[in-house]
KEPA-170292 format. One line per field, with one value per residue: residue in three letters; x, y, z of N, C-alpha, C in turn; residue number from 1. Coordinates in nm, 4 decimals, always signed. Layout:
<sites>
code: [Ala|...]
n.c1: [X|...]
n.c2: [Y|...]
n.c3: [Z|...]
ca.c1: [X|...]
ca.c2: [Y|...]
ca.c3: [Z|...]
c.c1: [X|...]
c.c2: [Y|...]
c.c3: [Z|...]
pos: [NUM|...]
</sites>
This chain:
<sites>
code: [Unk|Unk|Unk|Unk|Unk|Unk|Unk|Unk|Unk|Unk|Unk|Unk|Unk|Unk|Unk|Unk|Unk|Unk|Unk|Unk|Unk|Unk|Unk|Unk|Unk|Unk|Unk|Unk|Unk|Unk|Unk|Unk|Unk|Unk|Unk|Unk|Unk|Unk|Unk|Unk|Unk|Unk|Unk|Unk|Unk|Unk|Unk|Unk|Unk|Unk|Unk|Unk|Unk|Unk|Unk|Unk|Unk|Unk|Unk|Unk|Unk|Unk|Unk|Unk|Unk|Unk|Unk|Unk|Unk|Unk|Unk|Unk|Unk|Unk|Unk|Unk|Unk|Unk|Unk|Unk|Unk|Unk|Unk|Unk|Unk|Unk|Unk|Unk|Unk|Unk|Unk|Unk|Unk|Unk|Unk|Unk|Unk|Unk|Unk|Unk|Unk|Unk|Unk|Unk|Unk|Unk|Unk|Unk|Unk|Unk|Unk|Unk|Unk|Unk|Unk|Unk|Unk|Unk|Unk|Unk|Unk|Unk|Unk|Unk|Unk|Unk|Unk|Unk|Unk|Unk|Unk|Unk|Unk|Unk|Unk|Unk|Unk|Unk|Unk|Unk|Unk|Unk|Unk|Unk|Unk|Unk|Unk|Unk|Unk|Unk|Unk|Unk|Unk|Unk|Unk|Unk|Unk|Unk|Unk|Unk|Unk|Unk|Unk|Unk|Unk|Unk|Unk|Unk|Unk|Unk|Unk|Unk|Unk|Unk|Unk|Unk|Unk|Unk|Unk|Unk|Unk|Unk|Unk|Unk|Unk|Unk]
n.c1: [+0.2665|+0.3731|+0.3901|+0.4440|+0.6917|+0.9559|+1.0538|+1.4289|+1.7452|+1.9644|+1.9944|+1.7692|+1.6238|+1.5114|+1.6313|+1.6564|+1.8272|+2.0070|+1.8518|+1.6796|+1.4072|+1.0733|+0.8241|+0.5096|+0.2382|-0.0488|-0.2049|-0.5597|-0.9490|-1.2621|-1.4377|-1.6954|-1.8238|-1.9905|-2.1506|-2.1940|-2.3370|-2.5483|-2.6426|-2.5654|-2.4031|-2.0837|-1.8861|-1.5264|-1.2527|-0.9319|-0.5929|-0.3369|-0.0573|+0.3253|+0.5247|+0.8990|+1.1883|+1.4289|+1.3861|+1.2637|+0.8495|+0.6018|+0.5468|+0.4497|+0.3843|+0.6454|+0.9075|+1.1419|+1.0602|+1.1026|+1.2476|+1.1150|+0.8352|+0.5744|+0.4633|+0.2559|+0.2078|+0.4531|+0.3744|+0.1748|+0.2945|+0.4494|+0.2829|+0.1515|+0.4085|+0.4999|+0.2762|+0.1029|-0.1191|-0.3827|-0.5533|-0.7261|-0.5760|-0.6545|-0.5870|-0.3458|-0.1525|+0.0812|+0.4519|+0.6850|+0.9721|+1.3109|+1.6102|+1.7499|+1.9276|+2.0439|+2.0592|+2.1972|+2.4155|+2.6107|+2.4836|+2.3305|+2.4945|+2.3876|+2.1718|+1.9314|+1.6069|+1.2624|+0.9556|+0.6769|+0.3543|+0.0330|-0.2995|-0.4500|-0.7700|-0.8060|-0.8512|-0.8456|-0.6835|-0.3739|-0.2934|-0.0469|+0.2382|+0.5306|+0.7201|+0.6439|+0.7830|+0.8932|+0.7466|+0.5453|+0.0961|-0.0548|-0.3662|-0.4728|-0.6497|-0.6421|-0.5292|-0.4102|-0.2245|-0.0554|+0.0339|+0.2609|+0.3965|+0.6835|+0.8836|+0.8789|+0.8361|+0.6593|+0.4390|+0.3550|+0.2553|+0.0752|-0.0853|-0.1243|-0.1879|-0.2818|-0.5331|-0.6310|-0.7255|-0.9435|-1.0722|-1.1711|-1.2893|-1.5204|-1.6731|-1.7524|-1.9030|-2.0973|-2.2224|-2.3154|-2.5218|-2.7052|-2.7299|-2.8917|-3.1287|-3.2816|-3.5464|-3.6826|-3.7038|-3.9364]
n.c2: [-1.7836|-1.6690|-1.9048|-1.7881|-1.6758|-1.4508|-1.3544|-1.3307|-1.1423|-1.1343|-1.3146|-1.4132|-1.1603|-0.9119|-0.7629|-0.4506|-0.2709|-0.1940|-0.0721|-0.2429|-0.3775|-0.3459|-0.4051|-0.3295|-0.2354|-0.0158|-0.0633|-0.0686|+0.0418|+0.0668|+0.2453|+0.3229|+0.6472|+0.9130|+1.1676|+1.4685|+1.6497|+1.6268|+1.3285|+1.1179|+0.8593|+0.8460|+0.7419|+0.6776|+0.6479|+0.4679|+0.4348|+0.1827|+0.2042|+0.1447|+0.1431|+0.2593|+0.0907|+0.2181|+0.5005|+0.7891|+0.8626|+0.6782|+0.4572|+0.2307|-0.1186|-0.2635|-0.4139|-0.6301|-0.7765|-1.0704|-1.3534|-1.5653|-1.5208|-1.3490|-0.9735|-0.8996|-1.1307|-1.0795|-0.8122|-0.8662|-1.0116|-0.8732|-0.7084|-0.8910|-0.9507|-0.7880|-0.5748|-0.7451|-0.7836|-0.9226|-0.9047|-0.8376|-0.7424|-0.4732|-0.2664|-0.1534|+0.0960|+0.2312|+0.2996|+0.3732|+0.5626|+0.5677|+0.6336|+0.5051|+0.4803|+0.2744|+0.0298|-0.0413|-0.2269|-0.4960|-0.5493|-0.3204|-0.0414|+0.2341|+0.2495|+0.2592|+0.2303|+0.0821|+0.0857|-0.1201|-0.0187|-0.1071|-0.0769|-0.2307|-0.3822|-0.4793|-0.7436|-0.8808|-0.9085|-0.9819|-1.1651|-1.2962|-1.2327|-1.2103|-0.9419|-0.8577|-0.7820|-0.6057|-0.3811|-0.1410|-0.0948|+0.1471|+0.3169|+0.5408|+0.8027|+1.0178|+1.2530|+1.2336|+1.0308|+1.1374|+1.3393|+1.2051|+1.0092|+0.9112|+0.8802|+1.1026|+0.9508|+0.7854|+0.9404|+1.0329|+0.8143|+0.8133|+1.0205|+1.0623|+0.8659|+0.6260|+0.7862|+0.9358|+0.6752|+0.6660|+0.8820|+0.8336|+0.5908|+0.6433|+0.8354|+0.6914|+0.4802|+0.6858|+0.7368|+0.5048|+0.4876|+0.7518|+0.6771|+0.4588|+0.5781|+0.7236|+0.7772|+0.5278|+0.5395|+0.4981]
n.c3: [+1.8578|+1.5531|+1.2461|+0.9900|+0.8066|+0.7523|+0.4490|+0.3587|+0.3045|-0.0684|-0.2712|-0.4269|-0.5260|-0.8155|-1.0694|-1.2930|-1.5195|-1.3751|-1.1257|-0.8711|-0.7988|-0.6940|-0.4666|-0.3798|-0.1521|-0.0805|+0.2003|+0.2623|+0.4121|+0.4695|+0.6799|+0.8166|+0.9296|+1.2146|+1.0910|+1.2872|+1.3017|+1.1683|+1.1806|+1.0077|+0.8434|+0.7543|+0.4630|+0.5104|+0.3842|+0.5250|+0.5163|+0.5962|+0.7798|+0.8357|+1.0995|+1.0243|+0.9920|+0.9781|+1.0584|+1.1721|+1.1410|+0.9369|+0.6620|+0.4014|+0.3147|+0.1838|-0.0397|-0.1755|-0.4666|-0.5925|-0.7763|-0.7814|-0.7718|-0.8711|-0.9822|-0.8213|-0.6393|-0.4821|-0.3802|-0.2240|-0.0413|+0.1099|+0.2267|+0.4339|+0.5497|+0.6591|+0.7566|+0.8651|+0.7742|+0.5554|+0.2342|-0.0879|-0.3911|-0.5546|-0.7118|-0.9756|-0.9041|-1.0153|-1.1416|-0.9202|-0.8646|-0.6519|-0.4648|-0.2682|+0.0632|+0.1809|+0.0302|-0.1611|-0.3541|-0.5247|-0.7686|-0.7851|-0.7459|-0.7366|-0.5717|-0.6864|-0.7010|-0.8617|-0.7977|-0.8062|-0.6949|-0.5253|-0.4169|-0.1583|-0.0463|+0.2063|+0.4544|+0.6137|+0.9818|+1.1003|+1.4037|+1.4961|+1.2986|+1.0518|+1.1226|+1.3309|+1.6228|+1.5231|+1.4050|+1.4155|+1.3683|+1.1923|+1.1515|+0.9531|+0.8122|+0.5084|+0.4921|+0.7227|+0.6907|+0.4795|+0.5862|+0.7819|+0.5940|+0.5654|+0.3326|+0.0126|-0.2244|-0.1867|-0.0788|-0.3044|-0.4220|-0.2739|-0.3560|-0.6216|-0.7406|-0.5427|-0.4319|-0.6694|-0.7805|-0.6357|-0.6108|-0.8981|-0.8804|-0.6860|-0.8536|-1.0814|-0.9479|-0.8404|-1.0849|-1.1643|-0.9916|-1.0006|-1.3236|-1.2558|-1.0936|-1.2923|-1.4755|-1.7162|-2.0287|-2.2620]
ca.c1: [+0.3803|+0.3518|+0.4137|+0.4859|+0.8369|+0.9794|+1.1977|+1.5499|+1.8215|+1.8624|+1.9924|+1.6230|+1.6032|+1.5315|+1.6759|+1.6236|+1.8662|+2.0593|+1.7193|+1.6017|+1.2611|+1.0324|+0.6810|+0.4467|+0.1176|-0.1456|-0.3217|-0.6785|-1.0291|-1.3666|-1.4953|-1.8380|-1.7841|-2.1217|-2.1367|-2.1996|-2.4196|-2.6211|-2.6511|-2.6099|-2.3062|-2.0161|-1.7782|-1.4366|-1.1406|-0.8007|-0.4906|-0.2851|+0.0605|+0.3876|+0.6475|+0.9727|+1.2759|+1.5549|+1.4078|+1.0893|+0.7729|+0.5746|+0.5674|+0.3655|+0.4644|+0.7160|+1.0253|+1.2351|+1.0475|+1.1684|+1.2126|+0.9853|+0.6980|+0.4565|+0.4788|+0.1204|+0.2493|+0.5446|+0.3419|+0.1010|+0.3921|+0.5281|+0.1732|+0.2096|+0.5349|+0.5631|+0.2163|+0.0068|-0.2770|-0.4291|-0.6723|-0.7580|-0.5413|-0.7791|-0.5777|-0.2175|-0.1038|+0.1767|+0.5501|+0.7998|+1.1271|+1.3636|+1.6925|+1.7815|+2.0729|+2.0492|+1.9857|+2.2993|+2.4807|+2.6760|+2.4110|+2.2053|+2.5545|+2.3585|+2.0897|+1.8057|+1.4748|+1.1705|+0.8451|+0.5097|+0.2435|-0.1035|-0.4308|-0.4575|-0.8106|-0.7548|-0.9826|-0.8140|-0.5460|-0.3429|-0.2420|+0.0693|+0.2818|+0.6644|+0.7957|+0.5321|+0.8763|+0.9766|+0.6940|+0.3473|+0.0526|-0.1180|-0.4682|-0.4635|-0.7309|-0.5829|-0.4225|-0.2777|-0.0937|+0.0310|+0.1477|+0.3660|+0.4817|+0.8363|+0.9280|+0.8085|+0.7622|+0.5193|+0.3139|+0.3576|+0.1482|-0.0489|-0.1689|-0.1741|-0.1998|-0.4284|-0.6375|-0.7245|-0.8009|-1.0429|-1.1757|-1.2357|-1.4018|-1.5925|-1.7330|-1.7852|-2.0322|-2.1971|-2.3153|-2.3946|-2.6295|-2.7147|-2.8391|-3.0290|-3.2570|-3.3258|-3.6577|-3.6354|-3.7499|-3.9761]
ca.c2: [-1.7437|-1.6770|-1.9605|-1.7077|-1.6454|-1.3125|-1.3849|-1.2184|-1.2212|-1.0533|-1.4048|-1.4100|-1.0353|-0.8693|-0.6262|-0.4597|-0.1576|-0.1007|-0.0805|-0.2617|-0.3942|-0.3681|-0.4264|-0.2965|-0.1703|+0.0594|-0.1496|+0.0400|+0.0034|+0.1916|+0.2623|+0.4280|+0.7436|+0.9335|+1.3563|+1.5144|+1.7492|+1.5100|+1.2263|+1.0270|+0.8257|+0.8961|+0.6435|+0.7759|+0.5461|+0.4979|+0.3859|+0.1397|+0.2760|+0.1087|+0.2150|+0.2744|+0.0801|+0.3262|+0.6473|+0.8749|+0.8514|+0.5847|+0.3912|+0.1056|-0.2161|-0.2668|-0.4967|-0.6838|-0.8226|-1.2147|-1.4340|-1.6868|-1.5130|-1.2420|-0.8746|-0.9046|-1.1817|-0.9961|-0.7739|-0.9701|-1.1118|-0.7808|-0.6417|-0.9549|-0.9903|-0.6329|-0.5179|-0.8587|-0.8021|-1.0121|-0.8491|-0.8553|-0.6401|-0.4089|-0.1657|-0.1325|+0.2574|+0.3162|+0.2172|+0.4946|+0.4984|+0.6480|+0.6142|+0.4214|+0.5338|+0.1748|-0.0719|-0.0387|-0.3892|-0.5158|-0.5166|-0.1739|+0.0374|+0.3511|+0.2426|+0.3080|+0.1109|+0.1140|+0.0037|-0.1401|-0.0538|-0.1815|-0.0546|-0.3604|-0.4019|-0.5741|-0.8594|-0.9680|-0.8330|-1.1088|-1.1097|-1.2719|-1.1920|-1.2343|-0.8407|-0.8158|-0.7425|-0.4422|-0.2810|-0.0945|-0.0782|+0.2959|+0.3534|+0.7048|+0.9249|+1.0718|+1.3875|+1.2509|+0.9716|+1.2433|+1.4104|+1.1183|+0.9494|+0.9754|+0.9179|+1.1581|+0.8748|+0.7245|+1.0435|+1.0653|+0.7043|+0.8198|+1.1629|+1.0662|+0.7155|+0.5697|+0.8976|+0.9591|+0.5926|+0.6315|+0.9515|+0.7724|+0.4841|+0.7350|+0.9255|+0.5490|+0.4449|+0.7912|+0.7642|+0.3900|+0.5120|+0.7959|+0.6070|+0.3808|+0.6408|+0.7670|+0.7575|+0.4571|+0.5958|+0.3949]
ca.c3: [+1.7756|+1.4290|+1.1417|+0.8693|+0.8186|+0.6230|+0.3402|+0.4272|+0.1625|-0.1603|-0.3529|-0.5595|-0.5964|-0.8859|-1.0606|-1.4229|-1.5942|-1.2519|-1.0315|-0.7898|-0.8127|-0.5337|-0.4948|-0.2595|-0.1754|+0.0448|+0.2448|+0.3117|+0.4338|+0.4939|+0.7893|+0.8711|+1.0650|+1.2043|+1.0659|+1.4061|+1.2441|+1.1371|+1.2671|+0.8932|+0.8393|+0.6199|+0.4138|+0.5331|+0.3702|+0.5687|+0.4731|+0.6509|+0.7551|+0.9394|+1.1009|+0.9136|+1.1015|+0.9853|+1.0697|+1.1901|+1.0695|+0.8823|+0.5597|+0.3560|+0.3282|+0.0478|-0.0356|-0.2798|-0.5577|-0.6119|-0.9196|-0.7944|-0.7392|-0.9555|-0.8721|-0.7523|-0.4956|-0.4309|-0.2851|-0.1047|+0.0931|+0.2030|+0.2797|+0.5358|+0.6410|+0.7555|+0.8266|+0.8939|+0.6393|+0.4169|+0.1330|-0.2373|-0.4822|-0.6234|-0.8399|-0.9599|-0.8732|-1.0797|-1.0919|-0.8539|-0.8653|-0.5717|-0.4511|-0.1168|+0.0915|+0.2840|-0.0461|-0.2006|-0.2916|-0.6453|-0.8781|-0.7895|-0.6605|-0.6561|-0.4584|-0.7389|-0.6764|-0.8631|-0.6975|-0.8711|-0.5896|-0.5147|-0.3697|-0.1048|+0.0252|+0.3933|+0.4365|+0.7841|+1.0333|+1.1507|+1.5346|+1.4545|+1.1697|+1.0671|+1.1641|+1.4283|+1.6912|+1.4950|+1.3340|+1.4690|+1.2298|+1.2844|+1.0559|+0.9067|+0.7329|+0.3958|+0.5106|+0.8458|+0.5975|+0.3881|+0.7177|+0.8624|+0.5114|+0.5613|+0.1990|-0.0781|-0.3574|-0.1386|-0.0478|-0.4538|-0.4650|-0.1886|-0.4092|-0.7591|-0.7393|-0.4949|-0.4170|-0.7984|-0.8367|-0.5165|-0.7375|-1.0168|-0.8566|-0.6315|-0.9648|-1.1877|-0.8754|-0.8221|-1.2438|-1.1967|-0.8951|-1.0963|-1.3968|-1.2098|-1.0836|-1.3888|-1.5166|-1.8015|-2.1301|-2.3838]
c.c1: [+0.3441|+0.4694|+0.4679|+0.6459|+0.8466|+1.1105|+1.2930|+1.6007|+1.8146|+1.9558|+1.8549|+1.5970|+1.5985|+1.5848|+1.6361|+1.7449|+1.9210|+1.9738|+1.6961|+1.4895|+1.2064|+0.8985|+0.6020|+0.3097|+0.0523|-0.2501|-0.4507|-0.8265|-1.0910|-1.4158|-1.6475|-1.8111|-1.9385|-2.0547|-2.2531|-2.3321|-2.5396|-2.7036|-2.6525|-2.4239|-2.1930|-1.9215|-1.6282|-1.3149|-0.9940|-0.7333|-0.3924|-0.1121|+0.1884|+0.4947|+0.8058|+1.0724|+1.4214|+1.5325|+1.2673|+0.9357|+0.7120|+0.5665|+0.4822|+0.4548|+0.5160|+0.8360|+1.0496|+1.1110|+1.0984|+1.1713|+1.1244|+0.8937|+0.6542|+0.4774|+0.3650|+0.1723|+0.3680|+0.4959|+0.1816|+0.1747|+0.4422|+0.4043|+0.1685|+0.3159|+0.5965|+0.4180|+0.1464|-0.1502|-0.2425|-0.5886|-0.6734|-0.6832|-0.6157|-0.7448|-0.4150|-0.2047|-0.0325|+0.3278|+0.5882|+0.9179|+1.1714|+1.5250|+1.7031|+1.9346|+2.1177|+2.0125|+2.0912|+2.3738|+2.5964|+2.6352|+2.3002|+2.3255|+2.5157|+2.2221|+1.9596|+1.7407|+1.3859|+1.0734|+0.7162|+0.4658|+0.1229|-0.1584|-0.4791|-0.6107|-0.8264|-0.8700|-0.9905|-0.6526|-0.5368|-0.2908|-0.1275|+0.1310|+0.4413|+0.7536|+0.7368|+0.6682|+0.9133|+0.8915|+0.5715|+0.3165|-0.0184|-0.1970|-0.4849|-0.5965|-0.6271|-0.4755|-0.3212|-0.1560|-0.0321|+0.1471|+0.2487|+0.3861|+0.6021|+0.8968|+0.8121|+0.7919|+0.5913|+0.3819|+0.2899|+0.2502|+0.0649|-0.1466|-0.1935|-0.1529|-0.3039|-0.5775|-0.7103|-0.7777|-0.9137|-1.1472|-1.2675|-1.3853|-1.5440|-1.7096|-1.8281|-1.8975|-2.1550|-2.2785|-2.3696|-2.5373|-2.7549|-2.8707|-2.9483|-3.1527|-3.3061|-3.3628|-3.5990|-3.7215|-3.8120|-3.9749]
c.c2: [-1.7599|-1.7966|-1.8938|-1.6560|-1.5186|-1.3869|-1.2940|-1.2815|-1.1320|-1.1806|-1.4220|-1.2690|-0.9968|-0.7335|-0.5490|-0.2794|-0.1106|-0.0683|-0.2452|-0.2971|-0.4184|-0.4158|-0.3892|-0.2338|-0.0311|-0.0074|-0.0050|-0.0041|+0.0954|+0.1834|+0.3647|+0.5483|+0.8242|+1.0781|+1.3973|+1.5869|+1.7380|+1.3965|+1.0888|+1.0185|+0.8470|+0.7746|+0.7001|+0.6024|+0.5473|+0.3500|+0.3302|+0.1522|+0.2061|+0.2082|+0.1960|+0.1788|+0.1601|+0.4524|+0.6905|+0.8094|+0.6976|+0.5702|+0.2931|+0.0584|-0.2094|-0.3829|-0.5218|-0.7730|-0.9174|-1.2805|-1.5264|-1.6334|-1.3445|-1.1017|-0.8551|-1.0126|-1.1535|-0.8860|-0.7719|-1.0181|-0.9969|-0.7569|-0.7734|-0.9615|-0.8946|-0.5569|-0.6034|-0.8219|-0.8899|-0.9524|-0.8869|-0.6889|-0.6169|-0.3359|-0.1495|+0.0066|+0.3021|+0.2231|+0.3730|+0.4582|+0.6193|+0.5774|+0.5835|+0.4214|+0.3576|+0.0499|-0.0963|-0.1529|-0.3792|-0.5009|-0.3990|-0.1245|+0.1542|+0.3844|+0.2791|+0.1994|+0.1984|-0.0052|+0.0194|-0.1006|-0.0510|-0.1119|-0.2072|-0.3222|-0.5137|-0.6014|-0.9124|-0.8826|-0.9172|-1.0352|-1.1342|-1.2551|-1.1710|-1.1159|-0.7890|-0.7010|-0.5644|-0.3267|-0.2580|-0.0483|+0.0569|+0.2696|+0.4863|+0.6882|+0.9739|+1.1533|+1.3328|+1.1140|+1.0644|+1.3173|+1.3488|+1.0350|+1.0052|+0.9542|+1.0024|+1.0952|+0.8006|+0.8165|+1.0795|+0.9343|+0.7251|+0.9456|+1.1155|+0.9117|+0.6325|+0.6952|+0.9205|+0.8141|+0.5683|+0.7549|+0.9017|+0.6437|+0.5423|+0.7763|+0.8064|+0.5266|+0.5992|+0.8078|+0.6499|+0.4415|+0.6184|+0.7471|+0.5465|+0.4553|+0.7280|+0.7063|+0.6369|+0.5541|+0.4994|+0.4142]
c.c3: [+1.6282|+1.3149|+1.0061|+0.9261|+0.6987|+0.5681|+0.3484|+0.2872|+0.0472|-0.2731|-0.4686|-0.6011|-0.7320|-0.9651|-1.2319|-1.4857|-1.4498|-1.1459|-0.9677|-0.7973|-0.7194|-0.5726|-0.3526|-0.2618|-0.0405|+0.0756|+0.2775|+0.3397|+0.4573|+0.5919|+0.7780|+0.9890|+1.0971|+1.2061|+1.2175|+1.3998|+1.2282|+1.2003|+1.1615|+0.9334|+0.7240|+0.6217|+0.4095|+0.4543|+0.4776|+0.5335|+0.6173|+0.6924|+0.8851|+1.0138|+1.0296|+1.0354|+1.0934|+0.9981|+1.1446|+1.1069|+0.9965|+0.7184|+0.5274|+0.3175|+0.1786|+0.0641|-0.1448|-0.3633|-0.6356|-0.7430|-0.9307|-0.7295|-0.8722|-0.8835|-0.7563|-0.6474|-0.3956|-0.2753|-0.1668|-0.0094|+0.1785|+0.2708|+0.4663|+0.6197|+0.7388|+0.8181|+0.8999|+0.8760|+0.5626|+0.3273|+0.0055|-0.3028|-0.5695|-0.7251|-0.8654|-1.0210|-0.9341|-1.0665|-1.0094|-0.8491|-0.7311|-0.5517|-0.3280|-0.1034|+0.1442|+0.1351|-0.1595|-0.2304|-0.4862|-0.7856|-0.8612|-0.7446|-0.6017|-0.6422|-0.5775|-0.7523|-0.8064|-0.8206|-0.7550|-0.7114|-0.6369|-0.4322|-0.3007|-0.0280|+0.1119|+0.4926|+0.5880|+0.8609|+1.1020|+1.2793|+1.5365|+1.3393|+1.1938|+1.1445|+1.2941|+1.5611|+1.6627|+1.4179|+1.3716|+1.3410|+1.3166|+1.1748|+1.0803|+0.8299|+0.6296|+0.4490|+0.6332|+0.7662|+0.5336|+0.4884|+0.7638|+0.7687|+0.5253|+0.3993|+0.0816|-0.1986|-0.3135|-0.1042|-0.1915|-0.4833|-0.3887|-0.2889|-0.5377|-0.7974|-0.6910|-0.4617|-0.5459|-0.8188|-0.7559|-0.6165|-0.8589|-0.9434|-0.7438|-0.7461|-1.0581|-1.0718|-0.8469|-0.9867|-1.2194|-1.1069|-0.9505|-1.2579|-1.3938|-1.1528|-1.1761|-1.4582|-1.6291|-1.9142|-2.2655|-2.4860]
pos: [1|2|3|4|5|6|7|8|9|10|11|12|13|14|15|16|17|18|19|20|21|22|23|24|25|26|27|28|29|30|31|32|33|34|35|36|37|38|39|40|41|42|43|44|45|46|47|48|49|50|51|52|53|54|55|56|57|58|59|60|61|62|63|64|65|66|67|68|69|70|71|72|73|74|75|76|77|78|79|80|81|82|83|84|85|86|87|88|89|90|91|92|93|94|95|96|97|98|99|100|101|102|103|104|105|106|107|108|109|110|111|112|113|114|115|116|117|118|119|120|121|122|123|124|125|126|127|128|129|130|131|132|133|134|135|136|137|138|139|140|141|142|143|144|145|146|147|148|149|150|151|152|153|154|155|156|157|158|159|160|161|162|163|164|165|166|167|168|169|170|171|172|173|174|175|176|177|178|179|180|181|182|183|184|185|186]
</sites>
C-alpha cells in the first residue's frame, strides 16, 4: 500500500486576479526504438499521459498550486500523486490559462485557471502511488498524445511548448556534435 497521500482540499490554494493557479507538467522519457530498414536504432521520446477522471481521453498530471510549496514542487507532487513518477524538472513550458467547468468555488467563480507546466524527465515509476485506484498511466509517441489529449490547452503545451523545447535542444546538441568534429584550426 502506498505511504504517499494526495493533498485534497482547496484551503492552501492559490489564486491570483480571479485564476486559479495550477501547476503541472509532461512527464517524458526516451526510449531506443530499432528502424526496420535498418537495423540502427532511433531516439524516439514519449510523453507520459493519464487518464482524465471526468471524461474521455487522457491528460498530464496537473493540480492546485499551494502556498506552502514552490510552483516547481507543486508540480512534482502532482506528477506523483496522480501519475506515480518521480524525475528531474528540466524545462518550464509556458504558463496556459483555460476555463474549468468543474473548478468553480468563491474565489475563482468563473472557473478560470492558469497553469505553469514542466518538461518532467521520469527517473522512476512508482508501483504504488496516492491516485493509483482511479487513474491508468498510458506512454504515447508525439502524435498519438496529440490524438487522445482531451483538453486543447494541453495539446497547446504539448505543440508549442514541450515539442519546440525538444527542437531546440535537439538542434543545440546536433551543433555541439557538430563542432566537435570539426577540424581544429591553428
Amino acid at each position: 500500500m502506498s505511504e504517499l497521500v494526495a493533498r485534497t482540499g482547496r484551503q492552501l490554494q492559490r489564486y491570483k486576479d480571479g485564476c486559479r493557479l495550477i501547476a503541472g507538467c509532461i512527464p517524458f522519457r526516451y526510449i531506443n526504438r530499432v528502424e526496420n530498414d535498418t537495423g540502427t536504432y532511433e531516439k524516439v521520446v514519449e510523453v507520459l499521459m493519464i487518464n482524465s477522471t471526468s471524461g474521455p481521453n487522457l491528460v498530464f498530471p496537473k493540480g492546485g498550486w499551494e502556498n506552502d510549496e514552490t510552483v516547481e514542487q507543486a508540480a512534482v507532487r502532482e506528477a506523483v500523486e496522480e501519475a506515480g513518477v518521480r524525475g528531474d524538472l528540466m524545462h518550464f513550458l509556458g504558463y496556459y490559462s483555460f476555463k474549468s467547468k468543474t473548478l468553480q468555488d468563491e474565489f475563482c467563480p468563473e472557473g478560470l485557471c492558469k497553469a505553469a507546466m514542466f518538461a518532467l524527465l521520469v527517473k522512476e515509476e512508482l508501483q504504488f502511488w496516492p491516485e493509483q485506484s482511479t487513474r491508468q498511466r498510458s506512454w504515447l509517441i508525439i502524435p498519438e498524445a496529440m490524438e487522445r489529449c482531451r483538453h486543447q490547452w494541453m495539446r497547446k503545451a504539448l505543440e508549442e511548448g514541450f515539442l519546440k523545447w525538444q527542437e531546440d535542444t535537439l538542434k543545440e546538441e546536433n551543433h555541439l556534435i557538430s563542432s566537435d568534429l570539426s577540424p581544429e584550426q591553428d
